[in-house]
N, C-alpha and C positions, 0 to 999 in steps of 0.2 A: 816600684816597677820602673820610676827611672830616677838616675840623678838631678833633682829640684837645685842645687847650685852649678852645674854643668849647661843646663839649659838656661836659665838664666842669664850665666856669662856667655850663652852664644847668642841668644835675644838679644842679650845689650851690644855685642859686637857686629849683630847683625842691622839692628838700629842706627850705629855709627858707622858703619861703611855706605846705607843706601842715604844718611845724610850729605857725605862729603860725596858721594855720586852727586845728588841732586844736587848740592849746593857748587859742582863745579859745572856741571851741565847746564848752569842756568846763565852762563854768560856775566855771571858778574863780575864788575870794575873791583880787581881787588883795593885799589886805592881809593875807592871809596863805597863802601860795604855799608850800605843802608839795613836799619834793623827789620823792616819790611822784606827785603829778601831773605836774612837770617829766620825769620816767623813762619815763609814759606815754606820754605824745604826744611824747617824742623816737624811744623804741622804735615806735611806729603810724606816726609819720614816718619811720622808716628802712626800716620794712618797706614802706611805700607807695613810697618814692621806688627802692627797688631792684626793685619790682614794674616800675613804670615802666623804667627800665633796659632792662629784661629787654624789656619790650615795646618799645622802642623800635629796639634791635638787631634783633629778629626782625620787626616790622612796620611799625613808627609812620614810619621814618625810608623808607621808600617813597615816602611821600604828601611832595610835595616842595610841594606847595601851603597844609600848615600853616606861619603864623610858623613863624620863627625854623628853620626847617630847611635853608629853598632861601637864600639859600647861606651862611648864618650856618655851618650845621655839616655838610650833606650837599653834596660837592662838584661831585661826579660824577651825571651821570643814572643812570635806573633801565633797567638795561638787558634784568633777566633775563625768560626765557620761549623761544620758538622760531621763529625767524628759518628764512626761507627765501629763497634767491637762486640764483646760479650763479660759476662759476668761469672762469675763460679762463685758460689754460694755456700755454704757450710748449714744453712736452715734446710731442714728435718721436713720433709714432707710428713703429716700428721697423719694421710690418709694409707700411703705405702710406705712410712715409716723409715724412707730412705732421702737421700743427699739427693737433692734439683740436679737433671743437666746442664751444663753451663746456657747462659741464657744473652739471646740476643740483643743488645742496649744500643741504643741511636742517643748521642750527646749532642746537644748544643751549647756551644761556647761562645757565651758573648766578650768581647775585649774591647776594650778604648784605652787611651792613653795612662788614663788613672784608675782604672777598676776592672775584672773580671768575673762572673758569673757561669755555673756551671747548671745544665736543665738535660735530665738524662730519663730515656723513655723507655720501658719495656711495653710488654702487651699487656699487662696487671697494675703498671702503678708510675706515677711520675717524682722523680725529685727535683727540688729545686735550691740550689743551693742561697745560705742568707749569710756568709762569709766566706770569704774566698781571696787567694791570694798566689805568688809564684816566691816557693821560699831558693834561697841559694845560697848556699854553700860555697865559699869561695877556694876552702883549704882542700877540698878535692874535683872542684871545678863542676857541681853538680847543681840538676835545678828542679824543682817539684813541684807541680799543680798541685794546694792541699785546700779542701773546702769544707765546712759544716753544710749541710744540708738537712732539708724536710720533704720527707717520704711521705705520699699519699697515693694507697691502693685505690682499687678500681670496685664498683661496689659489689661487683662477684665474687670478690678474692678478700674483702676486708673480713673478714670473718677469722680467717684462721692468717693473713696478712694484715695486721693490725697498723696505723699509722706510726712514723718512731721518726726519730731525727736520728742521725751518725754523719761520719768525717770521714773522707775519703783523702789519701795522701798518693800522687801517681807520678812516676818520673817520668821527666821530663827528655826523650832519646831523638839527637836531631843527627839524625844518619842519613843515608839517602832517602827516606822518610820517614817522616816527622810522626814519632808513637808515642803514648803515653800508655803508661803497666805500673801499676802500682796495687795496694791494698784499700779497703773498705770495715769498720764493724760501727755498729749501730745498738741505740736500746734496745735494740730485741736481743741480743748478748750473742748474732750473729755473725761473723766475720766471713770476708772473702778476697777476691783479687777481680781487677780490671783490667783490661787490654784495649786500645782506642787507636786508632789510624784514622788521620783526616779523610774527609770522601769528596771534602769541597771549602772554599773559604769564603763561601756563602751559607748564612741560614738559610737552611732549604726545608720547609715546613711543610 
């Protein structure tokens, strides 16, 4: 999800500029450069540049619009918040014997710097995904939400909707808004297709 040596050489170049800030800001005699003030503004630099870290993992690295982010070190879009689409189904209603209407699904997408998770709702049953990832494709420029997950009906419906795990694969369409359409099939030997459009980039529960 992003480049680990990219980030790196910018942590470490961003450690060595706010040292020689500090260490020029601090008035010292360069003719005679006590290791007491080298100790300071290495220690003031260490604590600012692992500040930054911290901040950059939890927020900075969102905004894909600062340098050096989009695509030097963030590789993947920002995907998290709550997605709302529908589902189209290929499973056989038992009782009229015919194909489901497409069916309304409410996703929540969690994302942080290093991991992804997908939680998608109907009125009958929730999945949860327990692997999940953004793959890319770089020889045609493409990118795909793909996730296993674990489906668990609602106890009205587990009867003739039984629990089952499957893998969903959804591409990734960043136009004037940001959709995700892709395919679905599962143990139950059911296949289908998804369609998602962000509603907020907030979990809104």
């Amino acid at each position: 999800m992003y480049n680990q040596d990219n980030y790196t050489r910018v942590l470490v170049m961003f450690g060595i500029v706010i040292f020689c800030l500090l260490f020029l800001l601090s008035g010292v005699d360069f003719e005679q450069i006590h290791s007491k003030d080298l100790i300071r503004s290495i220690s003031s630099s260490t604590a600012i540049t692992l500040l930054f870290h911290v901040a950059f993992k939890k927020w900075i690295w969102k905004y894909r619009w600062i340098p050096f982010i989009n695509p030097i070190i963030v590789l993947v879009p920002n995907l998290h918040g709550t997605w709302k689409g529908k589902l189209q189904s290929s499973w056989v209603d038992p009782i009229s014997g015919k194909t489901i209407d497409p069916i309304l699904i409410t996703a929540y997408i969690r994302q942080t710097f290093t991991s992804i998770s997908v939680e998608v709702h109907t009125d009958q049953m929730i999945s949860k995904s327990y692997i999940a990832g953004i793959r890319t494709d770089s020889d045609v420029q493409t990118q795909e939400l793909c996730y296993t997950y674990s489906s668990k009906a609602s106890a009205d419906s587990i009867a003739y909707n039984p629990w089952h795990d499957g893998t969903a694969k959804l591409a990734i369409h960043n136009g004037t808004e940001l959709r995700l359409k892709g395919d679905y099939w599962n143990l139950r030997k059911t296949i289908g297709t998804m369609e998602l459009h962000r509603v907020s980039k907030k979990i809104n529960r």
